[in-house]
N, C-alpha and C positions, 0 to 999 in steps of 0.2 A: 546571565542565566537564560536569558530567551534568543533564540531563534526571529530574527524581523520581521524575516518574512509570513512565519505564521499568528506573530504579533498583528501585522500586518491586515491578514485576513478576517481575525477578531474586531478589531478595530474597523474593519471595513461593514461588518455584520452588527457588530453591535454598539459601536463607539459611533457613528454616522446616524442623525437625525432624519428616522424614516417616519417621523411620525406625521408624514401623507398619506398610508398605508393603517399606521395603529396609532393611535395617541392617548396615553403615553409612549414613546419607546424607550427602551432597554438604557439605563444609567452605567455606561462602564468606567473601571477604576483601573489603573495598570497598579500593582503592588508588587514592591519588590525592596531585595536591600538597596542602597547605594550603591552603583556599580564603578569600578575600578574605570577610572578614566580613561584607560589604553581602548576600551569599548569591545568588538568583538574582531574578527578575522578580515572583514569589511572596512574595520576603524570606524562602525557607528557604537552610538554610544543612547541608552533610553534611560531617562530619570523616572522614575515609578511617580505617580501623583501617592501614593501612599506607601508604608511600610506593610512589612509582611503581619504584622497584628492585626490588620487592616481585611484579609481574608476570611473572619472568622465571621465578620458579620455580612458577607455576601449570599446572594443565593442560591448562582452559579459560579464553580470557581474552572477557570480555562486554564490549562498548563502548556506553554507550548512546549517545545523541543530542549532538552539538557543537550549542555557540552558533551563529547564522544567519550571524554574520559568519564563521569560520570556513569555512562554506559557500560564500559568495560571493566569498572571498579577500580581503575587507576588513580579516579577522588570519586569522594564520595560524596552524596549529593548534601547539599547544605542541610544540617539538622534543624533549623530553623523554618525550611520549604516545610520538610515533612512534616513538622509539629504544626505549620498552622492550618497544613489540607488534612491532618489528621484530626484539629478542634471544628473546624469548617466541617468535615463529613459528621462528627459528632452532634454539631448543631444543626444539621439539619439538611445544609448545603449539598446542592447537585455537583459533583466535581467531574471534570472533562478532561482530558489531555487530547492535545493536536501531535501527530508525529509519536518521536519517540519522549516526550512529556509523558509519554505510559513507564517511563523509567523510573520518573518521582513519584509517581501515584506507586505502584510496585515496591519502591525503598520505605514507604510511610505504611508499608503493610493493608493497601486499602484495594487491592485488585486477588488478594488472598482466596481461592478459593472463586474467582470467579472469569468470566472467560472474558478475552482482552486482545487487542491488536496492535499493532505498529506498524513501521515501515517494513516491508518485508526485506529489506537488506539484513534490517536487527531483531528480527523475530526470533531468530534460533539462538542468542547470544539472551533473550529476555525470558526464552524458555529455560535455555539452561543453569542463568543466573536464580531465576524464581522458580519453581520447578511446581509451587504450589498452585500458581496461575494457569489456566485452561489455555493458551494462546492459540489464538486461528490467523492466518497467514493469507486470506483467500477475500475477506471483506476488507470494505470500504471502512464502516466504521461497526462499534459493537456497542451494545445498551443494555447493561446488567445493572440492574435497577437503579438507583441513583447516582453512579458507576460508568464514563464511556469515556471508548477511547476512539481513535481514529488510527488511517492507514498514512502514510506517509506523504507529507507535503499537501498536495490539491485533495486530497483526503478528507484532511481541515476543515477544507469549505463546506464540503457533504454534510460533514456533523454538525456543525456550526448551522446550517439551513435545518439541519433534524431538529436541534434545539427551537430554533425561530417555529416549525413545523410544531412540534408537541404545545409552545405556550402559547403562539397566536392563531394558529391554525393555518390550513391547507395553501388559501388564499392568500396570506399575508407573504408566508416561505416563497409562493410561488411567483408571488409580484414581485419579492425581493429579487429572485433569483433574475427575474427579468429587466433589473435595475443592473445588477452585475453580469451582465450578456454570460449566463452559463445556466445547463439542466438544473432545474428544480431538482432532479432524481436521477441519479445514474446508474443503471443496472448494471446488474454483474459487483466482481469485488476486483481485488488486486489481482489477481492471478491475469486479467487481459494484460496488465502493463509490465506481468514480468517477464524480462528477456528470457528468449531459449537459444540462445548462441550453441554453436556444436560444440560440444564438452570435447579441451586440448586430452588427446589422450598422452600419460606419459611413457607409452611405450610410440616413441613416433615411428616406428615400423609399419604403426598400421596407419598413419594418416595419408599417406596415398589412396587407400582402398576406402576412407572414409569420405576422403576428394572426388574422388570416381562418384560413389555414391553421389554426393551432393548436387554434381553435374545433371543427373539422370532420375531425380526423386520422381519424375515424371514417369516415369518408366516402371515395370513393371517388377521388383526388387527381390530376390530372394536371399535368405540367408548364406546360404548354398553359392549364390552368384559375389556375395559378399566375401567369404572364406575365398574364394578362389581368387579373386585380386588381390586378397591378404597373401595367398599362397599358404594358406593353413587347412588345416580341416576345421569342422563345423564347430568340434566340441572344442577345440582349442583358439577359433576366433572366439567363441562364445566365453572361455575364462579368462582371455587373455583383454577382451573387452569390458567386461565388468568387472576386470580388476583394474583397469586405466583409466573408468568413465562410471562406473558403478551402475548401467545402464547392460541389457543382454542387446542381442544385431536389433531385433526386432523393438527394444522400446526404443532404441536410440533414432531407429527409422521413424516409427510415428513419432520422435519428438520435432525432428529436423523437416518430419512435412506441414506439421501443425504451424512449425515457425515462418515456413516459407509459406503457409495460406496466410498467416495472418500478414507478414510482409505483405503477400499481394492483394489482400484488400484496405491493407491503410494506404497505398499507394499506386495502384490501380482505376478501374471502373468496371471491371472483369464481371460478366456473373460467377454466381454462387458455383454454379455448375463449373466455369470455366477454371475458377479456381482450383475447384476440387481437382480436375482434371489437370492442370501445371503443380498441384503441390501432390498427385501421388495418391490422394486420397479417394479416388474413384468417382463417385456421383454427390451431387449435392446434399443427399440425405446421409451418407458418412459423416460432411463434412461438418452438417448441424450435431450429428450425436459427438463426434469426436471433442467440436468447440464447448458443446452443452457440459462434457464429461471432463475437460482439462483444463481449458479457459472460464464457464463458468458465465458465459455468455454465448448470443447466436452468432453469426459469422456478419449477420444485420447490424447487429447494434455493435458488434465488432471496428466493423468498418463507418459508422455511424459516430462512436467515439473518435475516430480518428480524423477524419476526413469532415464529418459536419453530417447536414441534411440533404448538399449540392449532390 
């Protein structure tokens, strides 16, 4: 049932004797059934120190990630998970999920009615599956009162430090985070780390003229200049593109300059300005409303995330 690797990061937060920093620290317990010896996709294998009755009497309960089938309703999540996050929320307990662990919290009926996150690959499969859940696709992590979940994978750690942040305070989160060389805090949500690749259109008639384009986002772009390497007219680039990309000339433009600024400041040293000006986007003060508007972040902390402080 668990994902290592975000076992992993639990363990790292809470299972690791920090009590340099706070003393007592955090007692953690892995609970789980017995797992099938063949282990997971990796061939590791984790023995729980307790069973799953063993949850009820915790304070915080962490879920990391379910199998994919799980997800898709191919299996179903063990009725014994959701019955014991269901007496644990009962009793009292804070319950968490890392990843898509918002899958189990979600089948045990306990994100009903309240707003919730995941990885954004599986957001629109956990909207559609639960429809009664608020899902937002754009943070890190979400905290609906006793209730949180996290964004996908390094997401994890975020919420996992918001935990240590609410019970020990500012200080404690902050020196941990300085123990595992990563931000105490990281602005912005998922939306900086999701790809914007040029949407394949399936009429590839028009991928020449959307090649063209790409070559030139520098350049000065009209719709009008668009159609005419299509060899279409406006209105007919215009239906025949957002029936192949779901995108009109003009969003599909500012998607593919947004991608190429943000390219060039994870792997640049460009200014702001400069960027603006090789991705299309005109002055620097575009380039901050554009990032503030679709990413969700500044173009600073943008490249900040990526690259570091150097």
């Amino acid at each position: 049932m668990w994902d290592t690797y975000e076992v992993g990061m639990a363990c790292a937060v809470f299972g690791v004797d920090h009590s340099d920093l706070v003393d007592p620290w955090y007692e953690l317990w892995l609970c789980g059934p017995e797992p099938d010896a063949s282990g997971n996709a990796a061939g590791l294998v984790l023995h729980p120190d307790h069973g799953l009755d063993a949850v009820a009497a915790a304070d915080t309960v962490i879920v990391p990630g379910v199998p994919e089938e799980c997800m898709d309703g191919t299996r179903e999540v063990p009725p014994e998970l959701t019955t014991a996050l269901v007496r644990a929320h009962r009793a009292g307990a804070r319950i968490a999920s890392l990843c898509n662990g918002a899958f189990a919290l979600a089948a045990a009926g306990l994100l009903d009615g309240r707003r919730a996150t995941a990885h954004w690959v599986h957001v629109p499969l956990l909207a559609q599956r639960y429809p009664e859940i608020e899902v937002d696709d754009s943070v890190l992590y979400v905290e609906d009162g006793t209730v949180l979940t996290s964004a996908g994978l390094s997401a994890g750690m975020d919420l996992c430090l918001h935990l240590v942040r609410l019970d020990l305070g500012a200080h404690v989160a902050n020196e941990l985070a300085r123990h595992l060389v990563m931000p105490p805090h990281r602005p912005g949500g998922q939306a900086q780390f999701v790809p914007s690749p040029m949407a394949e259109p399936r009429d590839s008639s028009l991928t020449p003229a959307l090649q063209w384009a790409l070559r030139r986002l520098h350049e000065p772009i009209t719709v009008a200049d668009l159609a005419r390497q299509a060899g279409l007219s406006v209105r007919t680039l215009h239906r025949r593109l957002r029936d192949t990309t779901g995108s009109t000339p003009l969003q599909w433009l500012l998607t593919q300059r947004i991608a190429r600024a943000q390219s060039l400041l994870e792997t640049t040293r460009l200014s702001v300005e400069q960027v603006a000006q090789r991705s299309g986007l005109g002055t620097g003060n575009t380039l901050r409303y554009q990032f503030a508007r679709h990413v969700g972040v500044s173009p600073t902390e943008h490249r900040r995330a990526f690259q570091g402080t150097r």
